[in-house]
C-alpha positions as CSV (number, residue, x, y, z in Angstrom):
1,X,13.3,-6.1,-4.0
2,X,10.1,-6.1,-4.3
3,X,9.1,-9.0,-1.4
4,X,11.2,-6.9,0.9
5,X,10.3,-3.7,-0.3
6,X,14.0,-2.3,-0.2
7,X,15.7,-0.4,-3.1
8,X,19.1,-0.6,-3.5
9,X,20.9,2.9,-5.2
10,X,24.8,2.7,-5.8
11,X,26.3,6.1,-6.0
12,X,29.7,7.1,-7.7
13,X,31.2,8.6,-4.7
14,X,29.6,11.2,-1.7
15,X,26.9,10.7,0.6
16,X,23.7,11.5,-1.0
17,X,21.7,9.8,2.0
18,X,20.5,13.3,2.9
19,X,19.5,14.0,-0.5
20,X,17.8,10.7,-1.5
21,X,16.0,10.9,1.9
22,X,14.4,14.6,1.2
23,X,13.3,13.4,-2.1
24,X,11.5,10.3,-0.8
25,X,10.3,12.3,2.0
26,X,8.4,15.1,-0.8
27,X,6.7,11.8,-2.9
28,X,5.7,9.1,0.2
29,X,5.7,9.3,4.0
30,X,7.6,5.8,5.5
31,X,10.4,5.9,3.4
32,X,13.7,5.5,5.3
33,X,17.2,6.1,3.3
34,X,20.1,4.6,5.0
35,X,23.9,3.5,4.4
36,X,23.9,0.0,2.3
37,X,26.3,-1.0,6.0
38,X,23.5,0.2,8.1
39,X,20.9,-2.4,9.0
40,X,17.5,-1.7,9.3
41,X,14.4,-3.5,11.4
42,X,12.0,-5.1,9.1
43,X,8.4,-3.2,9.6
44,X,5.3,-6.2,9.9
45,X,2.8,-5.1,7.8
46,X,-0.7,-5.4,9.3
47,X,-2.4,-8.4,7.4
48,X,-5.9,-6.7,6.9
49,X,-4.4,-3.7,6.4
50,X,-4.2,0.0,8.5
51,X,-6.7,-1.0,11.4
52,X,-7.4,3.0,12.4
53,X,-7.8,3.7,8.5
54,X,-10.6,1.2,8.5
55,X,-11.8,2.4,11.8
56,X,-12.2,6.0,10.1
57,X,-13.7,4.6,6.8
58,X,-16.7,3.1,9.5
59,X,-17.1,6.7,11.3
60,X,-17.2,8.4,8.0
61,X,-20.0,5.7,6.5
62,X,-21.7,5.8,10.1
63,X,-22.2,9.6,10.0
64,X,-23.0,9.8,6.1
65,X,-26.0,7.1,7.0
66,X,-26.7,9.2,9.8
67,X,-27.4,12.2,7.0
68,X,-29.7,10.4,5.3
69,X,-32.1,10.2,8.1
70,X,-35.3,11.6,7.5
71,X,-36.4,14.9,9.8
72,X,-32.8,16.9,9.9
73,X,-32.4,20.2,10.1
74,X,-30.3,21.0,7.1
75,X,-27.3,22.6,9.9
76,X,-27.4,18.9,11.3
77,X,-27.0,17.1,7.7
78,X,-24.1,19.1,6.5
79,X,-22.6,19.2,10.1
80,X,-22.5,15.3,9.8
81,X,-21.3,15.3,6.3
82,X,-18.3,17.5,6.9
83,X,-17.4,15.5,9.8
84,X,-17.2,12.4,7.5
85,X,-15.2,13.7,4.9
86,X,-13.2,15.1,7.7
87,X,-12.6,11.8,8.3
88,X,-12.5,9.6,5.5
89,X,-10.1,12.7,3.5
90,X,-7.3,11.9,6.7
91,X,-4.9,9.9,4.6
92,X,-5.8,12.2,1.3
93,X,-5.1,15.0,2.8
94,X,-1.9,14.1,4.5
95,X,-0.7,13.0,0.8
96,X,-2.0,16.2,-1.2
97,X,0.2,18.2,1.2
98,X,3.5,16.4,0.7
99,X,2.2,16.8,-3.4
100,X,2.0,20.3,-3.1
101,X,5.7,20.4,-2.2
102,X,5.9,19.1,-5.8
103,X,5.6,20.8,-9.5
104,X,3.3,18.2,-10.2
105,X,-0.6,17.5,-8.4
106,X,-1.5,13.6,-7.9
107,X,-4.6,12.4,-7.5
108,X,-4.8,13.0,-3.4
109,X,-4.8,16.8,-4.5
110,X,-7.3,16.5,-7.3
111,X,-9.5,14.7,-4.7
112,X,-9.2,17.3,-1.9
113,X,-10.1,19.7,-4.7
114,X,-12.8,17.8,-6.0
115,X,-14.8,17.1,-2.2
116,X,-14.1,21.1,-1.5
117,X,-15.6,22.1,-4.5
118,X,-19.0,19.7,-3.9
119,X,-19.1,21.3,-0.4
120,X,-19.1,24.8,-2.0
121,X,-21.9,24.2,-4.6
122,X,-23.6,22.4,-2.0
123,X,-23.5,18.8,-3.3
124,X,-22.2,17.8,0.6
125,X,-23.6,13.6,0.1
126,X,-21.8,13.8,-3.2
127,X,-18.5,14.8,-1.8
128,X,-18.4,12.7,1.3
129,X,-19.3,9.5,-0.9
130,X,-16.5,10.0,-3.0
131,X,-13.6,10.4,-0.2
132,X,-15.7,7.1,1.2
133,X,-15.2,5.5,-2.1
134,X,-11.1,7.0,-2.5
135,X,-10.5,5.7,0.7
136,X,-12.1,1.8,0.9
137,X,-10.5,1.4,-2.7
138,X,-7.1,2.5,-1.3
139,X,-7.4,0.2,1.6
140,X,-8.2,-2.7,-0.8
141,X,-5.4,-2.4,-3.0
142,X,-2.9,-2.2,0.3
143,X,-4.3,-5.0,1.1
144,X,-4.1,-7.1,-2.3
145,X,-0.7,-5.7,-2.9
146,X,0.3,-6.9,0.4
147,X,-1.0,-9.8,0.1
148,X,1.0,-10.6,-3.3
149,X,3.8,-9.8,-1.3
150,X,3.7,-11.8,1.6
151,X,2.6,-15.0,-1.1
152,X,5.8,-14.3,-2.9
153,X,7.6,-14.1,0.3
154,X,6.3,-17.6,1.2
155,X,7.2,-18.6,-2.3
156,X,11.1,-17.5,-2.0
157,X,11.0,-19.1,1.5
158,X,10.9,-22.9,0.1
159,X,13.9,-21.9,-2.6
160,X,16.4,-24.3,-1.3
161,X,19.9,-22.3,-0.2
162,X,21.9,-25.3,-1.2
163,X,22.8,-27.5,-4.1
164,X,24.8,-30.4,-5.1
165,X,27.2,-29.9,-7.8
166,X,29.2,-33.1,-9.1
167,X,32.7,-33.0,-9.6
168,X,34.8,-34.6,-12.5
169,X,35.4,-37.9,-10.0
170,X,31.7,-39.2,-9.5
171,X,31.9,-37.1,-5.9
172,X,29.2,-34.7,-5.3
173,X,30.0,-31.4,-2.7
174,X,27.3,-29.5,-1.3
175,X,27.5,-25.4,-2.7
176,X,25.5,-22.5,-2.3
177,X,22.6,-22.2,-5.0
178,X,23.6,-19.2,-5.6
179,X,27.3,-20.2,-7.1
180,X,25.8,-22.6,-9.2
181,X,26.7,-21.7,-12.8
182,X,25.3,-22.7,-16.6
183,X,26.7,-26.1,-17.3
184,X,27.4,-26.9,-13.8
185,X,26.0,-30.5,-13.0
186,X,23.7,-31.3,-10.0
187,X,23.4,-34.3,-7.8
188,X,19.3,-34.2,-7.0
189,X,18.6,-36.3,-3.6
190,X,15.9,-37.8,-2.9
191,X,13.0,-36.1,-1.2
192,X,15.0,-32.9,-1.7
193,X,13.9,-29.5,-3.6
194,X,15.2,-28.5,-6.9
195,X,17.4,-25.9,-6.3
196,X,17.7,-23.9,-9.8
197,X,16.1,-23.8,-13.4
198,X,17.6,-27.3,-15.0
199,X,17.1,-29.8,-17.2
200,X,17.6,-33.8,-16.2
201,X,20.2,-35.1,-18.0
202,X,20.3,-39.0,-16.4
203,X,17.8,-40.6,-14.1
204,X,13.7,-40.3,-13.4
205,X,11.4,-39.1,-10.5
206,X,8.6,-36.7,-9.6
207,X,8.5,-33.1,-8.3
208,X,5.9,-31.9,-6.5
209,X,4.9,-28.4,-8.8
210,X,1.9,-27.2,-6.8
211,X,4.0,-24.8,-4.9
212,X,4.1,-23.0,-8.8
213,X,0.8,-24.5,-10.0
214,X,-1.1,-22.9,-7.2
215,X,-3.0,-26.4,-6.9
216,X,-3.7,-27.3,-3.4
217,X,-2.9,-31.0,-4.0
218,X,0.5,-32.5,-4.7
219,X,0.9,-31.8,-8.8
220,X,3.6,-34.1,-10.2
């Protein structure tokens, strides 16, 4: 479920809770594996994404300007720059270590490898602008991917629950729109949603679309 960000895994028989858990555990930190009975809080994502990511992204940039200022002894500029890769390689380094539990290297490892490497050969700007660069485009796509999510979340929330099925007498009984079946005919109200993908077989009106258009203005 992607709007939820929940998996759902059906095993044959046994508890592999454990198992599942350790595995999620060696690919992505904030994973949590629980019984399908068991329920579990809903986490709010932060709209603009991790606030003390961000707040180390600005250190980092504020002490890579600070290099660049004319007059420092060369001790002072690479102290600064280590300090702000320090910083900005947080997160990276945090997920190159849980990848190095793994047969296989991602790109948080290749990174790490790649700023420690320009800090040997002396390249110190270099590698502290690439971890600035890692970091701000990981925030973004968080944020853009979050984002998505919370539009389709506002998308499912005007789904109507409830449908209108008519019955072989002229009589219409209100169901759940999620027992409504192919062939199955609907009773539409007035000033009501459409409840599922149909086709109008008697009758005429107008349906506001811009909730699938995107339009900001009423589209019928």
């Amino acid at each position: 479920n992607f709007t939820e960000k929940k998996l759902v895994l059906t095993a044959a028989e046994g508890d592999y809770t454990a198992a599942v858990q350790a595995v999620c555990d060696s690919i992505e930190s904030g994973i949590r594996v629980c019984a399908a009975d068991e329920r579990v809080k809903d986490r709010q994502e932060p709209v603009h994404g991790d606030k003390a990511a961000w707040g180390r992204i600005a250190a980092a940039a504020v002490l890579f300007a600070l290099g660049w200022l004319p007059g420092l002894p060369q001790w002072a500029q690479v102290g600064l720059y280590a300090l702000a890769a320090v910083l900005a390689c947080v997160g990276v380094a945090k997920d190159a270590w849980r990848e190095w539990k793994t047969p296989l290297l991602g790109e948080n490892s290749l990174l790490l490898i790649a700023v420690v490497a320009a800090f040997a050969i002396g390249e110190y700007g270099e590698g502290v602008l690439v971890t600035l660069l890692f970091a701000v485009g990981e925030q973004l796509e968080a944020y853009a991917v979050g984002k998505s999510r919370r539009q389709i979340e506002a998308l499912a929330a005007i789904r109507p629950d409830r449908a209108w099925k008519l019955q072989p007498d002229g009589s219409a009984i209100e169901v759940d729109a999620e027992t409504v079946e192919a062939e199955d005919i609907l009773f539409l109200p007035p000033h009501q949603r459409v409840p599922v993908d149909c086709v109008v077989l008697d009758g005429a009106s107008e349906v506001d679309t811009a909730a699938l258009t995107g339009e900001s203005m009423p589209v019928y």
